[in-house]
C-alpha positions as CSV (number, residue, x, y, z in Angstrom):
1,X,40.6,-57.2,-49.7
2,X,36.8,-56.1,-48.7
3,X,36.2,-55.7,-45.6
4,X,33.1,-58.6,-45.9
5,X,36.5,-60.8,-46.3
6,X,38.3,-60.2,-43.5
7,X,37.3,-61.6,-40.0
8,X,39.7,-59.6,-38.5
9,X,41.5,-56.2,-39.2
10,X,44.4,-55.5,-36.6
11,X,44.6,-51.6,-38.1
12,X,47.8,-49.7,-36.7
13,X,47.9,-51.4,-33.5
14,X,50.5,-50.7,-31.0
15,X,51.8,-51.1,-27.5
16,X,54.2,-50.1,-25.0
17,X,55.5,-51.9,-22.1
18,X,58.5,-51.4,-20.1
19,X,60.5,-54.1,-21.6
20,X,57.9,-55.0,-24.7
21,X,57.2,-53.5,-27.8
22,X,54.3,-54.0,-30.0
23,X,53.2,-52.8,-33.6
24,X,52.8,-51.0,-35.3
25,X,51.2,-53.6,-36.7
26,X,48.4,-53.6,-39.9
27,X,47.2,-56.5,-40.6
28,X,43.7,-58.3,-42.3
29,X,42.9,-62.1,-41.3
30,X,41.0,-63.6,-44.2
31,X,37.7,-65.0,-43.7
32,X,36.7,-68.5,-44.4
33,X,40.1,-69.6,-44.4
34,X,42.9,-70.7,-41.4
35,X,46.1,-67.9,-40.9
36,X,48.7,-69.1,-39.0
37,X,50.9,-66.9,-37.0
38,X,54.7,-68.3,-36.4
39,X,57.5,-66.8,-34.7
40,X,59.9,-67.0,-31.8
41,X,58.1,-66.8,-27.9
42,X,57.7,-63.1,-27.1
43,X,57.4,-62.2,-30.5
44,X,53.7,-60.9,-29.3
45,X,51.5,-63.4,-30.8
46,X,49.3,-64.1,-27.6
47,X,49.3,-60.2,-27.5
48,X,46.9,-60.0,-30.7
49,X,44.6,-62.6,-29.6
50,X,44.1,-60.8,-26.2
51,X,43.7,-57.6,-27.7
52,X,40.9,-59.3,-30.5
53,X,39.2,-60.6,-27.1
54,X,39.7,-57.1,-26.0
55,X,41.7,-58.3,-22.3
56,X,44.4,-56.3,-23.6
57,X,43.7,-52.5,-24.8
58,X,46.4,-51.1,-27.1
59,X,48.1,-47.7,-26.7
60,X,46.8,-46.7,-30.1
61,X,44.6,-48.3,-33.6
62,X,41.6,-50.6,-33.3
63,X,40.9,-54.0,-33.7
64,X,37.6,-55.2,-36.0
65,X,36.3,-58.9,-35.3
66,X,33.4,-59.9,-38.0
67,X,32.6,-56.4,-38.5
68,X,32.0,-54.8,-34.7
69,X,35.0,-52.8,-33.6
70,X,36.1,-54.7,-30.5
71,X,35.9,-52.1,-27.5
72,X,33.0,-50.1,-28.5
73,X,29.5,-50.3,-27.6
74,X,27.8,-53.6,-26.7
75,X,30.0,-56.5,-28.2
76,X,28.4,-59.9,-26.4
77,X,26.6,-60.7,-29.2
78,X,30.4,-60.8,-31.4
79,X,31.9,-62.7,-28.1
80,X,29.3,-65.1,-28.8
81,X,30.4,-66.1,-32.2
82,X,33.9,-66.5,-31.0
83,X,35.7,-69.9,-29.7
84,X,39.3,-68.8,-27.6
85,X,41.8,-71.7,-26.8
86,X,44.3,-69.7,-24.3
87,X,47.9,-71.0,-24.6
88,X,47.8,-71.9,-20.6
89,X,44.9,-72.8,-18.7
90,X,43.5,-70.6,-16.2
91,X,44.2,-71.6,-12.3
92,X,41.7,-70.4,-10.6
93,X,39.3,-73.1,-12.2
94,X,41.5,-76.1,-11.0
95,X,39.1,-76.9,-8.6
96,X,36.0,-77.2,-10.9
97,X,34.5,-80.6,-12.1
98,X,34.8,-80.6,-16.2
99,X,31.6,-80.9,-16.4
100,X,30.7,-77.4,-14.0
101,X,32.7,-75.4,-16.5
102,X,30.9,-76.6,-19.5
103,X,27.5,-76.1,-18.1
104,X,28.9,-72.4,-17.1
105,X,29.6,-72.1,-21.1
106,X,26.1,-73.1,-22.0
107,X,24.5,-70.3,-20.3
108,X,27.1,-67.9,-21.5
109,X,26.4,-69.3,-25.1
110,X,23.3,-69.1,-26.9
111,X,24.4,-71.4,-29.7
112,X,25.5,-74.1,-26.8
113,X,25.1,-77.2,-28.7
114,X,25.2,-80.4,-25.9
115,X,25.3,-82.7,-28.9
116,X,28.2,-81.4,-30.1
117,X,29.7,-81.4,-27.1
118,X,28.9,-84.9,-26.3
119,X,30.8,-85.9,-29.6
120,X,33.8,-84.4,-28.8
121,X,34.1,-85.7,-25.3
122,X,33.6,-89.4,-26.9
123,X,35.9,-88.3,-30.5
124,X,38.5,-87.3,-27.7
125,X,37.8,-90.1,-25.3
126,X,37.4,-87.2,-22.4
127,X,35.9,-88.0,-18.9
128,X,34.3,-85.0,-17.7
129,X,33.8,-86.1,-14.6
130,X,37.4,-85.3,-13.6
131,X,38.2,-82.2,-12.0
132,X,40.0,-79.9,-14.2
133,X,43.4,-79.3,-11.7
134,X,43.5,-83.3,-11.5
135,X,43.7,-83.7,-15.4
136,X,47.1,-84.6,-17.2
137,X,48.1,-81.6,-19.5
138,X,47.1,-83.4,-22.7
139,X,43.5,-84.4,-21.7
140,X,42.8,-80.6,-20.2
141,X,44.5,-79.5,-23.7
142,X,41.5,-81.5,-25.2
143,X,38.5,-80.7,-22.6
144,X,39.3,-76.7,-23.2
145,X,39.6,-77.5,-27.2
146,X,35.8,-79.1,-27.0
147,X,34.6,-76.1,-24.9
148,X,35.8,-73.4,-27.9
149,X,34.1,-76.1,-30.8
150,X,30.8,-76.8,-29.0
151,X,28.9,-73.5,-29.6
152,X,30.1,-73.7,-33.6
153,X,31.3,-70.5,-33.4
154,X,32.3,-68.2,-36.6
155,X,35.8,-67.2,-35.5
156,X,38.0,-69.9,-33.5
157,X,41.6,-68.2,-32.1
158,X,43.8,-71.0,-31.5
159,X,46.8,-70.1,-29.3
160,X,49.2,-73.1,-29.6
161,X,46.7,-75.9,-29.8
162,X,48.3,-79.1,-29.7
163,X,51.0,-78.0,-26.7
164,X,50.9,-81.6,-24.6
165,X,49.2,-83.4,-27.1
166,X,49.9,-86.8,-28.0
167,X,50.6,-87.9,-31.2
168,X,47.0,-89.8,-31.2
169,X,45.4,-86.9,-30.0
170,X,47.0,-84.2,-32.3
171,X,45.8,-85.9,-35.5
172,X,42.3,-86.3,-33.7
173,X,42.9,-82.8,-33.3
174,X,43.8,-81.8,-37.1
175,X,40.6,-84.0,-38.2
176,X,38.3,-82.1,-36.0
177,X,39.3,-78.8,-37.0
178,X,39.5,-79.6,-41.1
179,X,35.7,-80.9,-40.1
180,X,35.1,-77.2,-38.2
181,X,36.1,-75.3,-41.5
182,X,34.2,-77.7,-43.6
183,X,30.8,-75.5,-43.7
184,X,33.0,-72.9,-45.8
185,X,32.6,-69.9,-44.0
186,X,34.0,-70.1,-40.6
187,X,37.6,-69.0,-39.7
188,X,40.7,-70.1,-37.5
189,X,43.6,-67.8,-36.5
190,X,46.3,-69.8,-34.5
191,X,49.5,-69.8,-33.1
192,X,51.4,-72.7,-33.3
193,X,55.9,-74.2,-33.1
194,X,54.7,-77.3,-35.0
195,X,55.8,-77.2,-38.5
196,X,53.6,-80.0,-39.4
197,X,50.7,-78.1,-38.2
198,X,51.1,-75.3,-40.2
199,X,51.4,-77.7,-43.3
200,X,48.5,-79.7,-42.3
201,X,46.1,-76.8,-41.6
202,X,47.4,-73.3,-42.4
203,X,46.0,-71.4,-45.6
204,X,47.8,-68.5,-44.9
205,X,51.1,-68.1,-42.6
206,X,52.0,-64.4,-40.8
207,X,56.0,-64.2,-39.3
208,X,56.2,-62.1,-36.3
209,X,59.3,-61.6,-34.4
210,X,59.7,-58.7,-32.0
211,X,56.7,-57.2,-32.1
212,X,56.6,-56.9,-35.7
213,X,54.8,-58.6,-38.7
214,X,57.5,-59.7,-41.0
215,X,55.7,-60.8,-43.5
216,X,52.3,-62.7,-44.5
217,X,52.3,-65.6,-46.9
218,X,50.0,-67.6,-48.9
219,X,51.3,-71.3,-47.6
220,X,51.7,-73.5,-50.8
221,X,53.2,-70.3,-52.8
222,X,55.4,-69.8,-49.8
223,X,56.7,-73.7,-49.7
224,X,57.1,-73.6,-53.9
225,X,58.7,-70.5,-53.7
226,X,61.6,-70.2,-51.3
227,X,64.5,-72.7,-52.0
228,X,68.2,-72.6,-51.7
229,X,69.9,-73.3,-55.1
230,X,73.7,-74.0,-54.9
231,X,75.1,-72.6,-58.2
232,X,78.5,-72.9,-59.9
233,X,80.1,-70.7,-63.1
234,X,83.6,-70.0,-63.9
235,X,84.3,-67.2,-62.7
236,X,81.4,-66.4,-60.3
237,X,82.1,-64.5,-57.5
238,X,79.6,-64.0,-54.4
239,X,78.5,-60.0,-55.8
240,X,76.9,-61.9,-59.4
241,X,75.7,-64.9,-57.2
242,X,73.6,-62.0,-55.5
243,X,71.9,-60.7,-58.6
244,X,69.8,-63.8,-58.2
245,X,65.6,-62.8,-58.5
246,X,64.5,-63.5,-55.1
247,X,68.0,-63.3,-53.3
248,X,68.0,-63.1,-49.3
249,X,71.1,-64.8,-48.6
250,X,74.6,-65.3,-50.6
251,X,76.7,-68.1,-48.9
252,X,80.1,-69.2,-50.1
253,X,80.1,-73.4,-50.6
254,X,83.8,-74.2,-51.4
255,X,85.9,-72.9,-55.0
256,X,83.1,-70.9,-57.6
257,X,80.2,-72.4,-56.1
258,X,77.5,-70.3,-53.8
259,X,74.4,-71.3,-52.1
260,X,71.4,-68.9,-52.8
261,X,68.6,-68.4,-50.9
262,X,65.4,-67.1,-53.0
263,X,61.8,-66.6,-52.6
264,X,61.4,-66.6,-56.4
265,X,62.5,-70.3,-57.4
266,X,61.4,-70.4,-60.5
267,X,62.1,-67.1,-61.9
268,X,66.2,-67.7,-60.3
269,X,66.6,-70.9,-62.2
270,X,65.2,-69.2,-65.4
271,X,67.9,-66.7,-64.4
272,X,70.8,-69.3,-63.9
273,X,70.1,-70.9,-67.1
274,X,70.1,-67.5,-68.6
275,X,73.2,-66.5,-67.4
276,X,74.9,-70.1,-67.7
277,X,75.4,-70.9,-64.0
278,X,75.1,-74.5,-63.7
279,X,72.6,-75.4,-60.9
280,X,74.1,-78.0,-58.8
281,X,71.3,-79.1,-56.6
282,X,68.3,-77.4,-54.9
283,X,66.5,-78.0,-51.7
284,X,63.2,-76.3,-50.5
285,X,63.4,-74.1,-47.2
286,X,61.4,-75.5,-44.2
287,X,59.5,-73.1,-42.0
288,X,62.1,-72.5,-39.3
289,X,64.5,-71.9,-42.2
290,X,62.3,-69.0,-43.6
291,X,62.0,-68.0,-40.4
292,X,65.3,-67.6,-39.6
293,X,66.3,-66.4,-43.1
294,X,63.5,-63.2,-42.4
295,X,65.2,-62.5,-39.3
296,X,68.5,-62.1,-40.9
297,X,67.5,-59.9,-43.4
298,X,65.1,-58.1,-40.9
299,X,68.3,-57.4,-38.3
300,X,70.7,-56.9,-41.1
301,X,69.1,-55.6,-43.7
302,X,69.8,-57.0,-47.4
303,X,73.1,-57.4,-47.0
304,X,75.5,-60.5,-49.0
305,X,76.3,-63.2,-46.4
306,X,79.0,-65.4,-47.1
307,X,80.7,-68.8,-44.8
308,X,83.7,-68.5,-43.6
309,X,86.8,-68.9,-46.2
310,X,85.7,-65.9,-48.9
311,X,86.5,-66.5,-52.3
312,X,90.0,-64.8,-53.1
């Protein structure tokens, strides 16, 4: 990948704390296109965004946001192409009228558009009259989410997005930002537990868990490719059942019969009807299912899992 491609380069990142680990960690965020980043809480995830927004420095490598290394030399300029959802909302701004904090924003960004701020107040049926401590969760959730959009920023880092969102407002939410990325070249990175989220928006999905990237996925390859395939053969024992393309994890399902999980689909049932091992139903992996399926073979390696009651 060019670096004219990537909106953000995370390059050998790492940090210690005294009960934390991060990195290290290499990774590129594609521009023009919405990554996101999925994984269990303290996996780290808020701990990129604050080091891309340069509130956290790491212990070692450097961050790149839209071609300025973050943390050297004048940077307001970059900030100012930059929309930041935090995952909580900050305290000492309960007190503020809605509107106070917006009119801070439009000084701080040159690209302030009041228009488009108007819009999204009415599109999300927000009263900015309130005071922001007085506001339900939800309708702060959507006052802070107008504040990132309303300069039209380049880059928008989303940390968990829809968290007290109602089912209304979340697909008000997923229509706004497929409007955002509509000009072609703007990006999103987010964070986000909603499975539906990633498939409604995501481009690209990262795994993290303990610090660690555990992999980084194009999203419709990922859902076409990883499936568990229950197999059956005369004979077949849980070691052949592994020779499976793609094989993560071997599981014993009653008699000569094992479930499979692959990340190459297609090329295993090529290989089953190769081999003669009758396929006896398939069923795609959902996200928390990869998820958990990476974490097993990231804590104990690529090892042959089988149920309870081994074949004899």
């Amino acid at each position: 990948m060019h670096d004219s491609d990537v909106a953000i380069q995370f390059k050998d990142i790492g940090l210690k704390k005294s009960n934390f680990k991060l990195g290290p960690i290499t990774l590129d965020i594609p521009s023009g296109f919405i990554t996101a980043i999925v994984g269990p809480n303290g996996s780290g995830k808020s701990t990129l965004f604050r080091m891309a927004l340069d509130l956290t420095k790491p212990d070692q490598g450097s961050v790149t946001l839209l071609g300025h290394k973050v943390g050297h030399g004048d940077d307001e300029e970059m900030k100012g192409k930059i929309g930041f959802l935090a995952e909580e909302p900050y305290p000492h701004e309960d007190s503020m009228k809605a509107y106070d904090k917006a009119n801070f924003n439009s000084f701080w960004y040159n690209n302030w558009d009041v228009n488009r701020y108007q819009e999204l107040l009415h599109i999300l049926q927000i009263n900015d009259n309130s005071t922001l401590g007085k506001m339900s969760k939800g309708m702060r959730r959507k006052f802070e989410l107008t504040l990132s959009l309303s300069h039209g920023p380049d880059l928008l880092l989303l940390d968990e997005p829809s968290s007290g969102l109602d089912p209304l407002a979340w697909k008000s939410m997923i229509e706004i930002l497929h409007r955002y990325m509509e000009k072609g070249n703007r990006t999103i990175l987010m964070t986000t537990h909603i499975i539906d989220e990633v498939k409604r928006l995501a481009d690209y999905i990262v795994f993290m868990a303990q610090g660690r990237v555990l992999g980084v996925y194009e999203k419709d390859e990922l859902f076409s490719s990883w499936f568990t395939i229950y197999i059956h053969g005369e004979g077949l024992t849980a070691a052949a059942a592994a020779k499976m393309p793609g094989q993560c994890i071997v599981k014993h399902a009653g008699e000569t019969t094992y479930a499979v999980i692959t990340n190459k689909a297609l090329e295993a049932e090529q290989w089953c009807q190769f081999e003669g091992h009758h396929i006896v139903s398939r069923q795609a992996l959902e996200l928390d299912e990869i998820m958990e399926t990476l974490l097993q073979q990231d804590g104990l390696g690529a090892k042959v899992h089988e149920a309870r009651g081994k074949s004899k």
